[in-house]
C-alpha positions in Angstrom: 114.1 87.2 275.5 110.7 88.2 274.0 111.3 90.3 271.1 107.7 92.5 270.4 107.8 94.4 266.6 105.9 97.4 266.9 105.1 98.2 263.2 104.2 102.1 263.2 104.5 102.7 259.1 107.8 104.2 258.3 109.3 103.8 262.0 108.9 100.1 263.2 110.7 99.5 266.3 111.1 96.3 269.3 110.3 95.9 272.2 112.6 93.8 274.0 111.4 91.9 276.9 113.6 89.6 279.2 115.9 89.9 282.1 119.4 91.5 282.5 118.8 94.1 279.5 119.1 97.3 281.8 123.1 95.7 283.1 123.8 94.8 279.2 122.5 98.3 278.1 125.6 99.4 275.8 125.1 96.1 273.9 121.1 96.6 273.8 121.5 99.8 272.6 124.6 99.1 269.9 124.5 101.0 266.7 122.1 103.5 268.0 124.5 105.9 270.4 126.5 107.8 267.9 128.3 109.9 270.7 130.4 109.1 273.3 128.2 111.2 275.7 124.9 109.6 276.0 122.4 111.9 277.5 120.2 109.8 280.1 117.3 110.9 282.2 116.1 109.2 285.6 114.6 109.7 288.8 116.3 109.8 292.2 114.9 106.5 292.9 116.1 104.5 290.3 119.3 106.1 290.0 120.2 104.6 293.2 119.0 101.0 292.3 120.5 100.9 289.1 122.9 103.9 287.6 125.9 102.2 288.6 125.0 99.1 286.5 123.7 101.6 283.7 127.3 103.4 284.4 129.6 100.5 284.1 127.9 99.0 280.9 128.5 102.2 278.9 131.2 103.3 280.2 132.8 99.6 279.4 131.6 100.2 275.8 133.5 103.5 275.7 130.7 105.8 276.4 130.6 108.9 278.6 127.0 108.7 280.8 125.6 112.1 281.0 122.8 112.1 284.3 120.1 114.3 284.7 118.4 113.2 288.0 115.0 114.3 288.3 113.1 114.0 291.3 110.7 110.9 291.4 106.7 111.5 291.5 104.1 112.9 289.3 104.8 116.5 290.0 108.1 115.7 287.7 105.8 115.8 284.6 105.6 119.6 284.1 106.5 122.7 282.6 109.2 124.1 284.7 110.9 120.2 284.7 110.2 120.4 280.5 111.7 123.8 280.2 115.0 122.6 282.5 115.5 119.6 280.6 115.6 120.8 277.1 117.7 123.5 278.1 119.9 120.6 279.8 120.2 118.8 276.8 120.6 121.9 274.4 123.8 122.4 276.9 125.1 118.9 275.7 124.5 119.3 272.1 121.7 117.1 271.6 121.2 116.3 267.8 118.3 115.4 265.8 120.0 112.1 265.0 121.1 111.8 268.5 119.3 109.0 271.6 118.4 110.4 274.6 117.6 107.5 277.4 114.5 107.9 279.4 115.4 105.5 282.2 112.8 105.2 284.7 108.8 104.9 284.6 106.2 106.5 282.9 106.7 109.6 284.0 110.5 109.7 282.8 109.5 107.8 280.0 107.0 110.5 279.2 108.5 113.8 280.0 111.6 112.7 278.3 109.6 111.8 275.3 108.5 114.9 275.1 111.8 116.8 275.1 112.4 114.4 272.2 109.3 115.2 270.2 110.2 119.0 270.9 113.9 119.4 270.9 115.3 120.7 267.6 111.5 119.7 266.1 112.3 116.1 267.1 115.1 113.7 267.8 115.3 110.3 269.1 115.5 108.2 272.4 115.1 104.8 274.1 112.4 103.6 276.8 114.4 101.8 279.4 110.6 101.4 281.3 111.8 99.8 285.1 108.1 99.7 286.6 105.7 97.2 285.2 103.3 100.2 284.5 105.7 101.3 282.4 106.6 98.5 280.3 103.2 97.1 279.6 102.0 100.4 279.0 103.5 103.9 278.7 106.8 103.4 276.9 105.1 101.8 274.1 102.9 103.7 271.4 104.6 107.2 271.2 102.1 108.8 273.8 104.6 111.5 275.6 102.9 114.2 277.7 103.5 116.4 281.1 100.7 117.8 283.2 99.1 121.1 283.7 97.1 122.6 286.5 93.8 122.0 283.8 94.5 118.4 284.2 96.7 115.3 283.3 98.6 114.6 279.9 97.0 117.5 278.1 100.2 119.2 276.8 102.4 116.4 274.3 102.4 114.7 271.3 102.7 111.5 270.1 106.7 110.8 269.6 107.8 107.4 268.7 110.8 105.9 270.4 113.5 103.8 268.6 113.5 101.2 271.0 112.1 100.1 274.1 113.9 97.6 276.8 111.7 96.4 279.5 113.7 94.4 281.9 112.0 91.9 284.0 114.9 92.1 286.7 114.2 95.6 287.7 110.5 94.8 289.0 112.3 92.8 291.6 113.7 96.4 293.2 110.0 97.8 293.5 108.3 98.2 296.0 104.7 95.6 296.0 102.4 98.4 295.8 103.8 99.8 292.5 103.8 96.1 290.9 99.8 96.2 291.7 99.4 99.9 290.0 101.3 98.3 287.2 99.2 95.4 287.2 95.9 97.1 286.3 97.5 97.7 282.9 97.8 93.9 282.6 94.3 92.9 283.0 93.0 96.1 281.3 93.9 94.4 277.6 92.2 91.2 279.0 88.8 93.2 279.2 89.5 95.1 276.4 89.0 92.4 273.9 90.8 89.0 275.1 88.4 87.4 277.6 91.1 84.3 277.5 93.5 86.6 278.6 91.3 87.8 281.5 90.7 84.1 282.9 94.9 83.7 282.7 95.0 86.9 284.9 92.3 85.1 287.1 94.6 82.4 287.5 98.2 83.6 287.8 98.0 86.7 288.8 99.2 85.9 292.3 102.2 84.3 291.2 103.1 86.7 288.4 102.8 89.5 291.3 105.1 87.3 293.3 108.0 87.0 290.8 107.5 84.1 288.7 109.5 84.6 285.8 108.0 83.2 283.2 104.7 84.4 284.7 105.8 87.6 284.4 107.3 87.5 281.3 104.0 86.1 279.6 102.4 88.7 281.4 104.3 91.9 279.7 105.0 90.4 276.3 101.5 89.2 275.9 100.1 93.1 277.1 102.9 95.1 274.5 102.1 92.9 272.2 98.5 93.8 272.7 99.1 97.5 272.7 101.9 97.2 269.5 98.8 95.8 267.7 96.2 98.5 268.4 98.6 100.8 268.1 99.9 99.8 264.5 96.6 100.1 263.3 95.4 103.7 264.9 98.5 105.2 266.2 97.5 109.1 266.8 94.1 107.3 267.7 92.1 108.7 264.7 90.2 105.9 264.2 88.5 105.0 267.7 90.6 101.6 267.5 93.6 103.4 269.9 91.4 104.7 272.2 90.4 101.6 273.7 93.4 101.6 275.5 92.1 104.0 278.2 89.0 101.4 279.0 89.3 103.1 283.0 91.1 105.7 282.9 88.5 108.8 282.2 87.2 107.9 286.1 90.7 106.9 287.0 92.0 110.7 286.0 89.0 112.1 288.0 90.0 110.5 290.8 93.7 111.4 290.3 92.8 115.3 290.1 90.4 114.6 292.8 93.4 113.6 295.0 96.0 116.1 293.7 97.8 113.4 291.8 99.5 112.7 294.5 100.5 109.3 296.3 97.7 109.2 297.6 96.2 107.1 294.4 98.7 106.2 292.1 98.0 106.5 288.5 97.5 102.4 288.1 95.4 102.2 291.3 93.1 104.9 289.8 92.8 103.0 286.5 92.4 99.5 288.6 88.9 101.9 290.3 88.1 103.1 286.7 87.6 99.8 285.4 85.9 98.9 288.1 83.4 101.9 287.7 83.2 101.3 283.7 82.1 97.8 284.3 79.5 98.7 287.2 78.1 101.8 284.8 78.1 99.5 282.2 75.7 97.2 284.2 73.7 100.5 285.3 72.9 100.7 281.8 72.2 97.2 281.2 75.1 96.6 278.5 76.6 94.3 281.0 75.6 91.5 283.3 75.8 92.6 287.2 77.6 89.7 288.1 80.2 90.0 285.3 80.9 93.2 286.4 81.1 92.2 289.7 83.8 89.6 288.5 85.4 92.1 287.5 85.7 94.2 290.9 86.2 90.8 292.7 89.5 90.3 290.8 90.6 93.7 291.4 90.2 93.6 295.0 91.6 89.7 295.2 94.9 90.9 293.8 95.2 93.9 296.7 94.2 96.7 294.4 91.6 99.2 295.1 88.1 98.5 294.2 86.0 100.8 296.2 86.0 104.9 295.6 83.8 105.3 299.3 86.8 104.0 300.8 89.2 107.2 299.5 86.7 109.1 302.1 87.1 111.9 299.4 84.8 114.6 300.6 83.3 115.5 297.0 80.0 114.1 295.2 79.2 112.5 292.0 79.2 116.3 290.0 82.5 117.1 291.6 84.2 113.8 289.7 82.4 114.9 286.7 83.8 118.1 286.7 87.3 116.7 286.6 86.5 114.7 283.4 85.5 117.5 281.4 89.1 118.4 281.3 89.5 115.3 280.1 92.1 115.3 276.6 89.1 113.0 274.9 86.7 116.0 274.8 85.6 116.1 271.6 82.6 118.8 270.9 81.4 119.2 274.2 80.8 115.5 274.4 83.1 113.2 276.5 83.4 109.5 275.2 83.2 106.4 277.2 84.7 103.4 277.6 82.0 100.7 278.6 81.5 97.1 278.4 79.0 94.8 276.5 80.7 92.0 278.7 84.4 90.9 279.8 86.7 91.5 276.5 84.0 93.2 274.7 84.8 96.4 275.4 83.5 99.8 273.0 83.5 103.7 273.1 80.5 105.2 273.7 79.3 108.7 272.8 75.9 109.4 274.1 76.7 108.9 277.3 74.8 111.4 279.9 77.1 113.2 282.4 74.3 113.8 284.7 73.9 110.1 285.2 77.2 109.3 285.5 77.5 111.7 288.7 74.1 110.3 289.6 76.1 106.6 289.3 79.5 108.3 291.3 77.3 109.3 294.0 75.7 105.9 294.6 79.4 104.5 294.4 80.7 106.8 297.1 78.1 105.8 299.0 78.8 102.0 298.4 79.7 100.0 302.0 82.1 97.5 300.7 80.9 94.0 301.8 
């Protein structure tokens, strides 16, 4: 097992990566449940794959499992779900010093963070992340959040967890195309600022999206380990440093919005097609070499994600994406930051970025004819 500190001042926590963890949860999780009743919230979906080993763990350990089974998809992260779930966990008596167990992927992981960071002006809880998105991403840095009709992740706050257990075994019970969503996180910190790490994706991603253990455990440790460092040093992303974490996702949430965030893109696929547009904008404006970027689309495609936006056949233009960002949570003064590239691994926020251009740029991508 890969043990991850992430050291937030004042409320360092692990991250605990291996295989079995979700089955030996009562153990994993020893000294933090208090209660016999635990509160845990899931999704339909992964309540059937693995509540009964959940159940028999604490239940073995002299705990009382208390479910609340949400229904899985994006349209879980809102208001009338918040509202119902803090009133759920209000019914149990939820305490400040209390864990509540967000069991499921990021958007368990992040509504149930947020009933944390609300309930009773904050208690705690545990990421038990069981989609690769999840662990290599969401359930780590405090980032909790639901949806409104304005737009993604705009109502939250940032609400540490105590601990976080990403178990490799569980990514066996997914289905392939939410390993690749997952995925994009992955080689996102590779062109954030490890180019090394980008060439290892190059080269094993195939067999790390097939199973290979210690593939895939090199893969998440090496990408929370990534995030616990950027993190540690800008946690409510004051500094810039934090917010190079969303290198894709400000065209990836257009997108999103632009399908109704719906399966249509999941939220990794449209981060996969926002790095690929960062690094082709990036070349519009000459920071980056065409063929780098390129490199970059090429992987992205060679792995089975999306690389193309003309081949959503979405109906809208380059202003119509645009529109989308300027709800964007990053908005700061009327001006909307980018993420761009000076090359692979050298990745930087920019501020002066025209909108105009960029839907000049979405248009011509729209257009594109994949080869």
């Amino acid at each position: 097992m890969a043990v991850i500190p992430v050291n937030i001042a004042g409320r360092p926590y692990e991250v605990r990566v291996g295989t079995g963890l979700v089955r030996d949860i009562a153990a994993q999780c020893a000294g933090l449940l208090r209660k016999q009743g635990v509160p845990i919230i899931t999704d339909e979906n992964v309540h059937a794959a693995w509540g009964d080993a959940v159940e028999a763990s604490l239940r073995a350990a002299g705990h009382i499992p208390l479910w609340r089974i949400l229904p899985a998809g994006e349209q879980t992260k809102s208001w009338d779900e918040l509202a119902a779930s803090v009133n759920w966990l209000l019914e149990h008596e939820v305490e400040r010093g209390d864990h509540i167990i967000a069991l499921g992927g990021g958007v368990i992981g992040d509504l149930t963070g947020f009933c944390a960071a609300v309930l009773k002006r904050g208690c705690k809880f545990i990421q038990v992340p069981t989609t690769l998105l999840a662990q290599v991403d969401s359930s780590v840095g405090g980032k909790t959040a639901i949806n409104t009709p304005a737009g993604k992740n705009l109502v939250g706050a940032f609400h540490q967890p105590s601990l976080v257990l990403a178990d490799l075994a569980v990514l066996d019970t997914l289905p392939r195309r939410e390993v690749l969503a997952g995925y994009a996180e992955v080689v996102k910190y590779g062109l954030i600022d490890d180019a090394d790490f980008f060439t290892w994706c190059e080269n094993n991603a195939a067999a790390m999206l097939d199973g290979e253990p210690r593939f895939r455990e090199t893969a998440v440790a090496h990408s929370v380990a990534a995030k616990a460092r950027i993190v540690a040093e800008d946690e409510f992303e004051t500094t810039g440093k934090r917010a190079l974490l969303n290198l894709g996702h400000t065209f990836g949430h257009a997108l999103e919005a632009e399908t109704g965030f719906s399966s249509r893109l999941l939220h990794g696929e449209g981060v996969a097609l926002g790095m690929v547009l960062a690094a082709r904008y990036s070349a519009r404006l000459g920071l980056m070499d065409s063929a780098e970027a390129e490199r970059v689309a090429t992987h992205i495609a060679a792995v089975g994600l999306p690389a193309s936006i003309a081949a959503l056949e979405l109906g809208c233009n380059g202003e119509t994406l645009v529109r989308h960002m300027l709800h964007d949570k990053k908005m700061d003064a009327g001006t909307l930051p980018f993420l761009l590239m000076r090359g692979i691994g050298r990745t930087y926020l920019d501020k002066s970025v025209a909108l105009d251009d960029v839907a000049a740029f979405l248009d011509l991508e729209l257009a594109r004819v994949s080869a």
